[in-house]
C-alpha positions as CSV (number, residue, x, y, z in Angstrom):
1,X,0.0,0.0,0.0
2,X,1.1,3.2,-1.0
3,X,0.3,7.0,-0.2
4,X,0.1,9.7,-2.9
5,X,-0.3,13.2,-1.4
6,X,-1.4,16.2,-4.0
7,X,-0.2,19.7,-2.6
8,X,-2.2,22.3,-3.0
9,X,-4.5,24.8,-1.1
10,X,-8.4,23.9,-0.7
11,X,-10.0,27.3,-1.7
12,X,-12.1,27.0,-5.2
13,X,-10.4,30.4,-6.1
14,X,-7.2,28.5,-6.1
15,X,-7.8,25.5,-7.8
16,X,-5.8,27.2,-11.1
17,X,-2.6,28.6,-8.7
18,X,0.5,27.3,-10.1
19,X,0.7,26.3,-6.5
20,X,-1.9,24.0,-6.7
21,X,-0.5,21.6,-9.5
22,X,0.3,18.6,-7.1
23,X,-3.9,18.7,-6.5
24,X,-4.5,18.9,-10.1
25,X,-1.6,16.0,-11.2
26,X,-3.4,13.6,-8.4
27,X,-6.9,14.2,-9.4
28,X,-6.0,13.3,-13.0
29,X,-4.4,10.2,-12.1
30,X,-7.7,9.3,-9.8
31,X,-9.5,9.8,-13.1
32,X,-7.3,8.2,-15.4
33,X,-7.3,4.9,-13.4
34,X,-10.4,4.6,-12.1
35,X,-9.9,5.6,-8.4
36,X,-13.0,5.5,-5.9
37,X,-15.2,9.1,-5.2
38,X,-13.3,11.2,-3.6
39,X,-14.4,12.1,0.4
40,X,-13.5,13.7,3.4
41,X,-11.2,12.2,6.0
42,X,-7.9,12.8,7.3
43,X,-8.2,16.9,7.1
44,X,-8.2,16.0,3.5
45,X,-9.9,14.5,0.6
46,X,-9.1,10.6,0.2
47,X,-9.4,8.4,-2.9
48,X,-8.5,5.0,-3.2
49,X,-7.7,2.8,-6.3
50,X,-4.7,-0.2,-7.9
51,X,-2.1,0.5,-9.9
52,X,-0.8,-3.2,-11.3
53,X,-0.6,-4.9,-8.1
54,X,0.0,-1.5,-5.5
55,X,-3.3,-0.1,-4.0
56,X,-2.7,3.4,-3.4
57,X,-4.2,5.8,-1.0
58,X,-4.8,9.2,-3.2
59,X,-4.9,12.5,-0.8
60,X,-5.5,16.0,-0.7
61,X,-5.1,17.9,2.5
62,X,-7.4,20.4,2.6
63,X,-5.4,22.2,5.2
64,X,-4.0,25.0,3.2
65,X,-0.6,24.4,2.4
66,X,1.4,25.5,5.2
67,X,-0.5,22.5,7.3
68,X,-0.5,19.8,4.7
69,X,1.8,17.4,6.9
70,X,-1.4,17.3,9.7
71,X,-3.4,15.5,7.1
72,X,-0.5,13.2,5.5
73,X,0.3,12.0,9.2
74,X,-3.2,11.4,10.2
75,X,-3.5,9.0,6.8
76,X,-0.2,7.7,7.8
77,X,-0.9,6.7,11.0
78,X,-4.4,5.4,9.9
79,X,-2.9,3.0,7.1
80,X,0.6,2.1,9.3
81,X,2.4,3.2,5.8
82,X,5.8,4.0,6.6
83,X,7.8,7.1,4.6
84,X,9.5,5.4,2.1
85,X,5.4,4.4,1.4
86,X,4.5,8.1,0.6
87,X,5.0,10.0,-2.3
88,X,4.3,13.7,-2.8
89,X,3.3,15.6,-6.1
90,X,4.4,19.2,-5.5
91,X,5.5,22.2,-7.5
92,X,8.8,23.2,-8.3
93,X,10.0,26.7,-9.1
94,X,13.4,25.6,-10.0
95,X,12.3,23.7,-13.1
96,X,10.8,24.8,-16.8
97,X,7.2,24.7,-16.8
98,X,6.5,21.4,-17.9
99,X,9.7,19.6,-16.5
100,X,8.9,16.6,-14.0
101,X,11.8,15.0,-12.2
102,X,11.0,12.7,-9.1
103,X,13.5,12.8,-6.0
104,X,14.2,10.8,-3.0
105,X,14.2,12.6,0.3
106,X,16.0,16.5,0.5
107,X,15.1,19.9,1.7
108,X,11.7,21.8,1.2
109,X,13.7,24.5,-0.3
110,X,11.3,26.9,1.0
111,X,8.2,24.8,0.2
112,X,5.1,25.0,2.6
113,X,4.0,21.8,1.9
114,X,7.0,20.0,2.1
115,X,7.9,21.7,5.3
116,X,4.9,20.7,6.7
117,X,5.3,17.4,5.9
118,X,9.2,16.5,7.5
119,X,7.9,18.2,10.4
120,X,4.6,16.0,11.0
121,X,6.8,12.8,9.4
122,X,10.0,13.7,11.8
123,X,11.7,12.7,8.2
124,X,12.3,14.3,4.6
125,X,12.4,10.5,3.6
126,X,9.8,10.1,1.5
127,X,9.6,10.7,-2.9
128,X,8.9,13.5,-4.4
129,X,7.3,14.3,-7.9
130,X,8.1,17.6,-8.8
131,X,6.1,19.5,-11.5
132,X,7.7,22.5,-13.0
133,X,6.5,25.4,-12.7
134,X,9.4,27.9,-13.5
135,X,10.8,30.8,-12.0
136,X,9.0,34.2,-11.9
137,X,13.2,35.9,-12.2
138,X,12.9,37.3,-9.1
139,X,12.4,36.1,-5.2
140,X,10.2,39.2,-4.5
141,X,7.7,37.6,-7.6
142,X,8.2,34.5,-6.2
143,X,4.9,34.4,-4.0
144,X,2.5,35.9,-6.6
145,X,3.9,33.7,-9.4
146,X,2.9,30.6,-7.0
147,X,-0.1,32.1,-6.2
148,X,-1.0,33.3,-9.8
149,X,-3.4,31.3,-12.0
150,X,-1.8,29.6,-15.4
151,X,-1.7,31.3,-17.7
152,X,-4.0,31.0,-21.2
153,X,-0.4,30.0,-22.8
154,X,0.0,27.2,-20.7
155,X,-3.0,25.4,-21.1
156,X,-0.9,23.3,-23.7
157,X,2.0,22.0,-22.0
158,X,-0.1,21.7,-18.6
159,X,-2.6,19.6,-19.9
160,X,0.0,17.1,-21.8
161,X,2.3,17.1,-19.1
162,X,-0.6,16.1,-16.5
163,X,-1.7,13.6,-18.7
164,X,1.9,12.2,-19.1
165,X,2.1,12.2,-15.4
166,X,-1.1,10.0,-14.9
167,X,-0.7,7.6,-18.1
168,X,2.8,7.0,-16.6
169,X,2.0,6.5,-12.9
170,X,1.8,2.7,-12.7
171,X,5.9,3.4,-13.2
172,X,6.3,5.5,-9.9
173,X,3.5,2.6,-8.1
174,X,6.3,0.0,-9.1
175,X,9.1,1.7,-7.9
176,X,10.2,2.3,-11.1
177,X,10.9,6.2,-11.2
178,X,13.9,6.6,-13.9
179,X,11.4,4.7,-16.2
180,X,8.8,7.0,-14.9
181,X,10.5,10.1,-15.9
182,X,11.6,9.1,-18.8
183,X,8.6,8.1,-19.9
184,X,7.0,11.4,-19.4
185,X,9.8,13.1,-21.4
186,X,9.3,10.6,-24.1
187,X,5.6,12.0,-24.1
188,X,6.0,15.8,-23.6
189,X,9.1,15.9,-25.6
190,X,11.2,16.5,-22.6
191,X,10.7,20.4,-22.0
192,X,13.8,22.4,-21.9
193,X,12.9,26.1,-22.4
194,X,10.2,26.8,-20.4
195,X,7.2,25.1,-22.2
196,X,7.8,24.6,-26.0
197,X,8.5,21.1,-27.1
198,X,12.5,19.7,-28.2
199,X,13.4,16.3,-28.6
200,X,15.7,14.8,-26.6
């Protein structure tokens, strides 16, 4: 049994936020495979479905960000799944939009989420999908970039890369994630200059 945390803040106004994407790349993989209704449990919303042979616990804390870990150790605790069991889809500011690497353990390099989550865990050690976003330039931009809704031109790249990220998930449920990524690469033509597409 696995747990697969989206990060992202519950308000309807944010369901577009850049911010949000980790919410957005888990509901399309509930969709895409056939996961259970989603409903409330856990300070969070909680959907459940198989992957091959893995059943996975699908959540999104609905904690605002800053408190996601309350909800992640509440599920944790609930299902006795250990760390290494939980994967979290996040945003990343340090990679071009459309760019999806996934990471074992590290800092939160300054995200909430994340944050929240070593502190409620007492560990950093769990896996990481991180969805690119980009960089605003600036670190005063930072927090209205995050908190900005995507933009019309990124409808594109947003849409093909979530959909990469859900046909592709059985990889990350068998512990699989080089094939994972690139996989998604394969299907997004690996991003490299903030959204348009370039072989690899």
């Amino acid at each position: 049994m696995l747990l697969w945390v989206g990060l992202g803040n519950p308000e309807p106004g944010m369901a577009r936020h850049r911010h949000n994407i980790g919410f957005m790349a888990i509901d399309r993989i509930a969709a895409r495979h056939g996961f259970s209704p989603w409903r409330a449990r856990f300070k969070g919303l909680v959907s459940e479905g198989m992957l091959g042979n893995e059943r996975i616990i699908a959540l999104k804390p609905q904690t605002y960000m800053n408190l996601s870990g309350d909800a992640v150790q509440q599920a944790a605790a609930f299902y006795k799944i250990q760390p290494a069991q939980i994967l979290a889809f996040h945003d990343e500011l340090d990679l071009v939009p459309g760019k999806v690497r996934v990471k074992q353990g590290g800092g939160a390099a300054g995200h909430n989420g994340l944050r929240s989550m070593d502190k409620m865990l007492g560990t950093p050690d769990y896996t990481r999908v991180r969805l690119g976003i980009g960089h605003p330039g600036t670190k005063e931009r930072v927090t209205g970039h995050v908190l900005g809704d995507f933009a019309k031109a990124d409808q594109e790249w947003l849409a093909e890369t979530l959909d990469a990220v859900a046909d592709c998930a059985p990889l990350l449920a068998q512990s699989k994630p080089e094939e994972f990524m690139t996989k998604v690469a394969l299907l997004t033509g690996d991003r490299k200059d903030g959204g348009s597409k370039n072989g690899i």
